[in-house]
Every structure is written in C-alpha cells, then in structure tokens.
N, C-alpha and C positions, 0 to 999 in steps of 0.2 A: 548476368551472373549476380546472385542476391548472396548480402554479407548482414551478418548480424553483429550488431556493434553493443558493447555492453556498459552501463556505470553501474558499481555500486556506490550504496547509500547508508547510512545510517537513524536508526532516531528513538527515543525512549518517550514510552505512554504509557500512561495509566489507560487499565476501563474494567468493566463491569459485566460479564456477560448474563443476562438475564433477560425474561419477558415483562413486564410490567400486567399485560392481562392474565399472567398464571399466577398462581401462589408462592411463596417462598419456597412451601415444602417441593411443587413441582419443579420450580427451577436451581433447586439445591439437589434434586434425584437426576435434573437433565446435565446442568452445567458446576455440578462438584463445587472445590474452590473458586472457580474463577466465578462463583454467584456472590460471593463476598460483598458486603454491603458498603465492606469500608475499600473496595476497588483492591487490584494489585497491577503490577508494572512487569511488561518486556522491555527486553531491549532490543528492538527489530533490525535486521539485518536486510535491504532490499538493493533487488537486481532489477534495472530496467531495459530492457532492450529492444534495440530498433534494427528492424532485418529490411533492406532494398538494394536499389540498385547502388552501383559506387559512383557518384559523380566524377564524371571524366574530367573535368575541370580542376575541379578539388583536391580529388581520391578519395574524398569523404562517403560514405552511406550518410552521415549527421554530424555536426562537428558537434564533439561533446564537452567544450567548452557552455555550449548554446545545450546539451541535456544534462549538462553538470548545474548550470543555472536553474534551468525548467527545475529541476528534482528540488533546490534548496527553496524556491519559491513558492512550489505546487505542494508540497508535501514533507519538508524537516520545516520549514517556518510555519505550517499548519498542525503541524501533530509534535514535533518533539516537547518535550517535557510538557504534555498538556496530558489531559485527563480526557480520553477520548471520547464518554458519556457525557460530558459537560461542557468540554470547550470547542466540540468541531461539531458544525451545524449539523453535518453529512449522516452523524451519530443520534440526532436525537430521538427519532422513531426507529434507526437500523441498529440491530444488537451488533457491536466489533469485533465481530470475529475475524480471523485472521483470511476468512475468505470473504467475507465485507468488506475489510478493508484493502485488499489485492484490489479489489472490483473499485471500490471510491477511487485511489490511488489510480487506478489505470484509466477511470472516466475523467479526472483531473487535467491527465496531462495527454490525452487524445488527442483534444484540439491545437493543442501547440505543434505537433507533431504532422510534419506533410503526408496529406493522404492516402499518397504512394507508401509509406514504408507501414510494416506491421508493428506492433507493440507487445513485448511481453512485460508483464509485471511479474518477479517472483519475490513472497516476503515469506522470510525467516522469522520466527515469532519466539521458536528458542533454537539451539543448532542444531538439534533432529527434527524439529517441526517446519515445515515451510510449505505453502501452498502457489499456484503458477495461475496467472491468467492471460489470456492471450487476446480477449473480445469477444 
C-alpha cells in the first residue's frame, strides 16, 4: 500500500526571465515583464511530496521532521530572499522559470530522499500559477 506524504514550504526570489543570446526586443516580445532588467519577486508557495510504502515499524512513509529539514536546507536556505539570476549557481546559464525551478528544486533533494519512494515537487509562483514535477 503506497501513501503520499506532503510538506509545504515557503520562500521569496527575485529573477529575471530572459535569454542572454536574444535581443532585448526578442525577449521583451517572449517574456513581457518578467524581462525586466531591474528583476522582479514571487513569493513561492511549495509542496513537496514523498509517495511509498508506510514503514511497518514507524508508520512513517518519511518522517517529515527529516523533509521539513531537507526543504529548509535544500531549498528556503538556497533561494529565499536571493536574486535567483545572481545568487544560485543552478541559475546561471538556466533561465528561472517556474518550471526550471520545479526541476532544480526536485534534483536537490532526490538524493536525500530513499530510493524506494517517488518525489513530487509542486511550486506555486503566484496562487493561480503553479507547475508539478514528478522526475
């Protein structure tokens, strides 16, 4: 029997969505606002979730004490209040969009996470926008 266990998250960024090899004029006709030179900020909203078996021992799928950790260390101490084009390496050649950053966010905290269970990442970018990755 497989259970999907969830925390949410919080955390606020700045970025910049643009291509550096296009023009201004092209990535102001692709990416509107958010090409803004002087950046702008969300305030992300993320759900992380771990779907396995329930340890018969435990009751646990994951203690989320141990994915309440993983979250603050992988991902609020990497990205909150940072400037995602400038201050997180993950950014410097990949444009942050809120499906780059699902994907970054979900490659982060893979490895901490037993192999057995599945991973969803989903981030909220504003409270109608949100995108889901699963791997």
């Amino acid at each position: 029997m497989k259970v999907k266990v969830s925390r949410k998250a919080h955390f606020n960024a700045a970025h910049r969505l643009y291509r550096k090899d296009w023009s201004f004029e092209k990535n102001d006709a692709i990416f509107g606002k958010c090409n803004n030179p002087k950046f702008h900020g969300h305030n992300y909203d993320l759900i992380v979730s771990v779907t396995g078996e329930i340890d018969p021992e435990t009751g646990y799928v994951m203690d989320m004490k141990i994915l309440k950790d993983l979250i603050k260390q992988e991902v609020e101490e990497a990205f909150d209040h940072k400037n995602l084009n400038m201050d997180v390496p993950e950014f410097t050649e990949l444009n942050p969009t809120a499906e780059n950053i699902a994907v970054v966010i979900w490659n982060k905290l893979r490895p901490h996470i037993d192999p057995e269970n599945e991973i969803e990442v989903v981030l909220y970018e504003t409270p109608r926008n949100f995108v889901t990755y699963s791997g």
